[in-house]
C-alpha positions in Angstrom: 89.5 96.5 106.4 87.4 99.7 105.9 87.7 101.7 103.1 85.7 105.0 102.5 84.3 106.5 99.1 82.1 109.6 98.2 79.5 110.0 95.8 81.0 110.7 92.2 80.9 114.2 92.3 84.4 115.7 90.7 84.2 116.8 87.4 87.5 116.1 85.3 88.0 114.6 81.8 84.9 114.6 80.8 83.6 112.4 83.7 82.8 112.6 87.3 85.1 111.2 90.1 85.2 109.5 93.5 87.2 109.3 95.7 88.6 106.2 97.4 90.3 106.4 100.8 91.2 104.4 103.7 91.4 105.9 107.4 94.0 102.8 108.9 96.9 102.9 106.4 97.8 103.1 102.1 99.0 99.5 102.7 95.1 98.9 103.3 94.0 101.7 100.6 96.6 99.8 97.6 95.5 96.4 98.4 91.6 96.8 98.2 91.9 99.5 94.9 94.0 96.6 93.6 91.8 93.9 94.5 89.4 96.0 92.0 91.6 96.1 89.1 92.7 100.3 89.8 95.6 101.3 88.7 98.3 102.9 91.1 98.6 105.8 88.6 95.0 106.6 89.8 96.6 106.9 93.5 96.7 110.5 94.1 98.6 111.7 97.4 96.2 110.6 100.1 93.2 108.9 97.7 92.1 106.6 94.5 90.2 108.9 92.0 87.5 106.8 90.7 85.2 107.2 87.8 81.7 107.1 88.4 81.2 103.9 86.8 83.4 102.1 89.0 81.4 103.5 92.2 78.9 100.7 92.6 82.0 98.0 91.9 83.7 99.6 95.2 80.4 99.9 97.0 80.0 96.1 95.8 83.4 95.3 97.3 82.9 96.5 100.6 83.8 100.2 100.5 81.5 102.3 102.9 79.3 105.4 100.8 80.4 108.7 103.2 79.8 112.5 102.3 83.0 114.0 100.9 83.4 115.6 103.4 83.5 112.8 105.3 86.3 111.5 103.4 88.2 114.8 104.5 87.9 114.1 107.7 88.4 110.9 107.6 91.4 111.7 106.5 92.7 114.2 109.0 91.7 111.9 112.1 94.0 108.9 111.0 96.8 111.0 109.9 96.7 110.3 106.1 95.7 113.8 104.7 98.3 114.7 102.6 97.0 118.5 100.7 98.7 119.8 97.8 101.3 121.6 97.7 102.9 120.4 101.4 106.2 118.5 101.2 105.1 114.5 101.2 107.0 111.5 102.3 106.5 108.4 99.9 103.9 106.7 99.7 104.3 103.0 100.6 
């Protein structure tokens, strides 16, 4: 299992964000976010958003530190990008 996350960089709420992806499946992606206690509701199309505090805890777990955008294309080479605004199958 390899999952992928970039420095917490994203402002939003008041905090800055990661983001968690995987580049072999969401199957892979669910089961290590839930493995750290992340709730699907922070599942967003084709990533996790994670707050900064939780970067370390994913790093800790097993998730490899890329650039974002790394994670982009990351993303695009497995087939897993999903942008806004495009009509989206759901998610498994």
């Amino acid at each position: 299992m390899t999952v992928y996350i970039d420095p917490p960089s994203w402002p939003g709420h008041g905090r800055m964000w990661s983001h968690l992806v995987s580049d072999v499946s969401y199957d892979e992606l669910h089961a290590f976010a839930a493995a750290l206690g992340v709730p699907r509701r922070a599942f967003e199309r084709d990533h996790y958003d994670l707050p900064s505090h939780r970067y370390a805890d994913a790093v800790a777990a097993g998730a490899l530190r890329v650039s974002s955008r790394e994670v982009v294309r990351l993303l695009r080479a497995s087939g897993l990008r999903r942008p806004k605004g495009r009509a989206q199958r759901r998610s498994s």
